[in-house]
N, C-alpha and C positions, 0 to 999 in steps of 0.2 A: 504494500500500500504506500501511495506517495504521502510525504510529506507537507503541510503546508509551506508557503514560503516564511522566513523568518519576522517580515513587517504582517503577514496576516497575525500571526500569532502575537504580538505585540498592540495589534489593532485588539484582536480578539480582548485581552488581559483587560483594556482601558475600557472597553466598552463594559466588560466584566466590575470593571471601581467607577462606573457609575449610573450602573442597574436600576439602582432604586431613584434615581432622578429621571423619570420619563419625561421631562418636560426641559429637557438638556439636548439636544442633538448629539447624538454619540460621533459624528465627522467631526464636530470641533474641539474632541481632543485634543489635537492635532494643532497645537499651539500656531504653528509657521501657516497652517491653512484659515486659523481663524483669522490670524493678522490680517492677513492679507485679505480677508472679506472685510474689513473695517472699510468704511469710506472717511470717519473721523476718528483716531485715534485716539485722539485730546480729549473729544467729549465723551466716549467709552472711559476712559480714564477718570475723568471728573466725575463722572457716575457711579465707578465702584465706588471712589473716594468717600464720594455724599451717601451711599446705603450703607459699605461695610461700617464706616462711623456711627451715622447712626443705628444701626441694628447692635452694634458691639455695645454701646452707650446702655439704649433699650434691654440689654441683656445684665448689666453695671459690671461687662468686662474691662478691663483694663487692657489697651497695648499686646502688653507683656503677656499677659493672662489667655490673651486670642493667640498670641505666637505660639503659645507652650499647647494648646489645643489643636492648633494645627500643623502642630510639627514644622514652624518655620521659626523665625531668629525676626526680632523687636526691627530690626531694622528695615525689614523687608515690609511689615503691618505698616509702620510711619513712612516708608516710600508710597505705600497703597493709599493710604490714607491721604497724604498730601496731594495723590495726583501725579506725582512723578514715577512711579513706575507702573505698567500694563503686565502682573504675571501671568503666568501661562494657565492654563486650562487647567492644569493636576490642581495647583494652589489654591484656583477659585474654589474647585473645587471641594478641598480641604478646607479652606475658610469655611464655607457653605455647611460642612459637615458639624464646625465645629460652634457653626451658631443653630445646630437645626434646623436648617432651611434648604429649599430647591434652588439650585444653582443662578439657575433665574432671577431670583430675585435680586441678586447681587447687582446683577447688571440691565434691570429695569430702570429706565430715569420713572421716578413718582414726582408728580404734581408738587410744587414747594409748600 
């Protein structure tokens, strides 16, 4: 019996971590794929910024307290947060995981 090719089963695995979000498209994984479907970078970015903040706040996590939940480092949350970094698809993720919520919502703009 053949094998699959090595990116299927990599594909496979990601769509596997995140099963329980149907309301995530399992293609945009694939960090380099989602980029490139932005037409605004900037305001995808200022969107996580203004939900992960607020939802972290709503939850009385601290910073620190979301990094250690989601298995990332204080400095990467205050990138996200300020706006200046876009992480990849694993981290939203993980954020999302670690505030209980659908990945979606992260990156919803809501009404001010």
């Amino acid at each position: 019996m053949r094998r699959p090719a090595p990116w299927l089963e990599a594909g496979d695995a990601m769509d596997k971590a995140i099963e329980t979000d149907k309301t995530f498209p399992a293609w945009l994984t694939m960090s380099w794929a989602w980029e490139q479907t932005l037409d605004d970078p900037a305001a995808v970015r200022a969107t996580l910024a203004q939900n992960l903040r607020r939802l972290r706040e709503a939850r009385g996590l601290t910073q620190k307290s979301l990094a250690e939940r989601a298995r990332t480092n204080l400095a990467t949350v205050k990138d996200i947060e300020s706006a200046r970094a876009l992480p990849d698809i694993e981290l939203i993720a993980d954020l999302a995981r670690a505030l209980n919520l659908p990945c979606a919502t992260l990156l919803i703009k809501t009404p001010a």
